[in-house]
PAZAPA-4460 file (N, C-alpha, C; in steps of 0.05 Angstrom, whole numbers, plus 32768, in hexadecimal, padded with zeros to 4 digits):
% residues 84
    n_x    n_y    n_z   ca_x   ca_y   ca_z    c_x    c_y    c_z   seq   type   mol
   7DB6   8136   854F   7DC0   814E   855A   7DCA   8149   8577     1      X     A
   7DE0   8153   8577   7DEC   8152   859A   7DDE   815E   85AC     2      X     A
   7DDB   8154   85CA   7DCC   8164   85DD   7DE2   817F   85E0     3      X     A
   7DD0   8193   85EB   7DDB   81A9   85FB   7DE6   8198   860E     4      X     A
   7DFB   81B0   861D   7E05   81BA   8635   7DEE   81AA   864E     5      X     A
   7DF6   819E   865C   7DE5   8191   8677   7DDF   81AD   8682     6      X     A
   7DC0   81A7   868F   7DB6   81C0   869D   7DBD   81CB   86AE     7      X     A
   7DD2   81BB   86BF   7DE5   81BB   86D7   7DFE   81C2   86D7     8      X     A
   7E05   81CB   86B4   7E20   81D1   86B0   7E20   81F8   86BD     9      X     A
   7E3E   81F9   86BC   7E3F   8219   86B6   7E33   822C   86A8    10      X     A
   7E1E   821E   8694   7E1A   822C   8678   7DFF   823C   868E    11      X     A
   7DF4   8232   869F   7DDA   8233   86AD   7DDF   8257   86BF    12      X     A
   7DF6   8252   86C7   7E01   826C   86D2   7DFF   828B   86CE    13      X     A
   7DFF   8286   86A7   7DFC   8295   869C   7DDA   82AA   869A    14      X     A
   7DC7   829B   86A8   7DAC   82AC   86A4   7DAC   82BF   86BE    15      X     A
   7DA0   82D5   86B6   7D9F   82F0   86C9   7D86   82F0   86DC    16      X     A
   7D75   82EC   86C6   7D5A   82F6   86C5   7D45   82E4   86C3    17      X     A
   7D31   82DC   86C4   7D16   82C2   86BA   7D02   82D8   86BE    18      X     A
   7CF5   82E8   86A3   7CDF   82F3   86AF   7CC3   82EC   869D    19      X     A
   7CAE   82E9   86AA   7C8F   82E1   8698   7C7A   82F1   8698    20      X     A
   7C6C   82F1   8683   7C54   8306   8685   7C32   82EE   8672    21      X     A
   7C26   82F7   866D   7C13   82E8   8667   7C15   82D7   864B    22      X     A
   7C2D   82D6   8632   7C30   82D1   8621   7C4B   82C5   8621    23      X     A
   7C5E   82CC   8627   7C7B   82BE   8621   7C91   82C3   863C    24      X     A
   7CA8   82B6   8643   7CB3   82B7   8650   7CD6   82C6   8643    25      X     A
   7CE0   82DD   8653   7CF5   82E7   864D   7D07   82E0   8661    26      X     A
   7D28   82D4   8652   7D3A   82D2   8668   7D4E   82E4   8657    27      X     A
   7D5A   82F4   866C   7D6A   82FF   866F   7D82   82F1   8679    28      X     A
   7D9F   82F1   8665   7DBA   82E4   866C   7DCC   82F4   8666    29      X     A
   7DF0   82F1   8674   7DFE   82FD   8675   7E07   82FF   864C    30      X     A
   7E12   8312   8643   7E0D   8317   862B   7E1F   830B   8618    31      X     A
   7E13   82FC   8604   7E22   82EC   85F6   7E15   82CF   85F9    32      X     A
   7E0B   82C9   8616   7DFF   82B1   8611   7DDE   82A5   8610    33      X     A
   7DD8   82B7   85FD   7DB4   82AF   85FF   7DB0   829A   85EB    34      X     A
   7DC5   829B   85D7   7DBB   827E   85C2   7DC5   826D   85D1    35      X     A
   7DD7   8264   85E2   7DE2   8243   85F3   7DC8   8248   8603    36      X     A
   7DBE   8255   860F   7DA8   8252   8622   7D8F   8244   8613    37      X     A
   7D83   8255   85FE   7D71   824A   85F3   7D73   8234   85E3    38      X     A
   7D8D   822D   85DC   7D97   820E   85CD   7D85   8200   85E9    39      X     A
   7D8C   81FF   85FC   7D80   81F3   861B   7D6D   81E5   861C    40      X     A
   7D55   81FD   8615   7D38   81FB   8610   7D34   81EF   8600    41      X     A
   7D3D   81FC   85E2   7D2C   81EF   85CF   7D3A   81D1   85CB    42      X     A
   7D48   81D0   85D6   7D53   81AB   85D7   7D3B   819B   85E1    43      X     A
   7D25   81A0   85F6   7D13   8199   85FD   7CF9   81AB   85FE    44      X     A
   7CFA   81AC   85E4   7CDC   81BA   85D7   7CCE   81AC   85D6    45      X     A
   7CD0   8193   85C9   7CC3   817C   85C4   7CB1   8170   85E2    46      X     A
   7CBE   816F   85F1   7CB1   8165   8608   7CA6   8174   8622    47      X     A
   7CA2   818E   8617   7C9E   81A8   862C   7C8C   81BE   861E    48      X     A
   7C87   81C7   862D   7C79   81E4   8624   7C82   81FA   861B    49      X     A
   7C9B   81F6   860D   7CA3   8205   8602   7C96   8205   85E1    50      X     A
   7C95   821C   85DD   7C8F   8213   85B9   7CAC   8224   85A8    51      X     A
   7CBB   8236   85AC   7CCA   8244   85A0   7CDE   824C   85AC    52      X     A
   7CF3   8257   85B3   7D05   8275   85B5   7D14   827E   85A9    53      X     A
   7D19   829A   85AF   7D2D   82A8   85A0   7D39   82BC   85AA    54      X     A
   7D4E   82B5   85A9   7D6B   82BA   85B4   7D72   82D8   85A3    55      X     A
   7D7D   82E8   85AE   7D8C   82FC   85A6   7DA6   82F6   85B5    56      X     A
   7DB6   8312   85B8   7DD1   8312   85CC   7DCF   8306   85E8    57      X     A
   7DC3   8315   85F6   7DC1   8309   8612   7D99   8311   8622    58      X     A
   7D8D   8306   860A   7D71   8305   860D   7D64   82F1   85FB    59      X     A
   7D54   82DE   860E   7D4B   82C9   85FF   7D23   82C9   8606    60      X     A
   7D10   82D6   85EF   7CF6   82D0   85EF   7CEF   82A8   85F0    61      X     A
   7CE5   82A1   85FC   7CD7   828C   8601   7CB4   828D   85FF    62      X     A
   7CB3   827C   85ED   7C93   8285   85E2   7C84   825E   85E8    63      X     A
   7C6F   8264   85F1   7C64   8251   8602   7C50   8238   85ED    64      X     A
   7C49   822E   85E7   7C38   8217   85D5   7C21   8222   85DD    65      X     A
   7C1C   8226   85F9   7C02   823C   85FE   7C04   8249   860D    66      X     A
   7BF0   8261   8610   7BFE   8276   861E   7BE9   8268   863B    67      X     A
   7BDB   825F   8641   7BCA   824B   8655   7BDD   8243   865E    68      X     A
   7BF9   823E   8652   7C0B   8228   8660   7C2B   823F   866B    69      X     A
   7C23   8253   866A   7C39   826B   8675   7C44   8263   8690    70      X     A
   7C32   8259   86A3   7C47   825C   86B6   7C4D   8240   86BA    71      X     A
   7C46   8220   86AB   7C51   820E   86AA   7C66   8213   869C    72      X     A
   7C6D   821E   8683   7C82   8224   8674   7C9B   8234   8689    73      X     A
   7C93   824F   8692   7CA1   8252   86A2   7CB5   8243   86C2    74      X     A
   7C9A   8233   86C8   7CAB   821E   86DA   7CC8   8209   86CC    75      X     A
   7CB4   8201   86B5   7CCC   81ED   86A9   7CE1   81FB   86A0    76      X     A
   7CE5   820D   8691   7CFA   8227   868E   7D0F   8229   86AC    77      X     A
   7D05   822C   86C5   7D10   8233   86DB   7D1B   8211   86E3    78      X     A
   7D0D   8205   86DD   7D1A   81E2   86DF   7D2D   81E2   86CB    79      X     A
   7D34   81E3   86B1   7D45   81DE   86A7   7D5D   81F3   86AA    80      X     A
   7D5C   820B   86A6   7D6C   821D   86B0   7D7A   8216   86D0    81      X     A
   7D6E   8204   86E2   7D74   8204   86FF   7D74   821D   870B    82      X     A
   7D66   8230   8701   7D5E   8246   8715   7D51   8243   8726    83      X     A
   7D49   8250   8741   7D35   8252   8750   7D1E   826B   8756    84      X     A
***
């Protein structure tokens, strides 16, 4: 499978929002692009705390391998996105 879009590309531009609560992380993106975003993530599921997402229009749930690991998940989320 081809990599996504570099995390550094334009595609990164596109998130609004990064928000977390005790179970999963929600990002909010301009509308139309929440599956290129979550292609992102789950490109490195395997090596992160991510365990899942799912993408609608311009809202992507991010669900954690544990929820103990919420705000590690959330950091790496804000690293790969290049948010701050």
């Amino acid at each position: 499978e081809p990599a996504p879009p570099a995390p550094n590309s334009k595609l990164t531009s596109l998130v609004i929002d990064i928000m977390a609560n005790e179970v999963m992380v929600v990002i909010n993106t301009s509308p139309g692009s929440a599956s290129m975003i979550a292609r992102l993530l789950d490109y490195r599921r395997d090596t992160s705390a991510i365990l899942a997402t799912m993408a609608g229009d311009d809202t992507i749930l991010v669900v954690p391998k544990s929820i103990h690991q919420i705000d590690l998940m959330l950091q790496e989320v804000k690293e790969i996105l290049a948010v701050t």
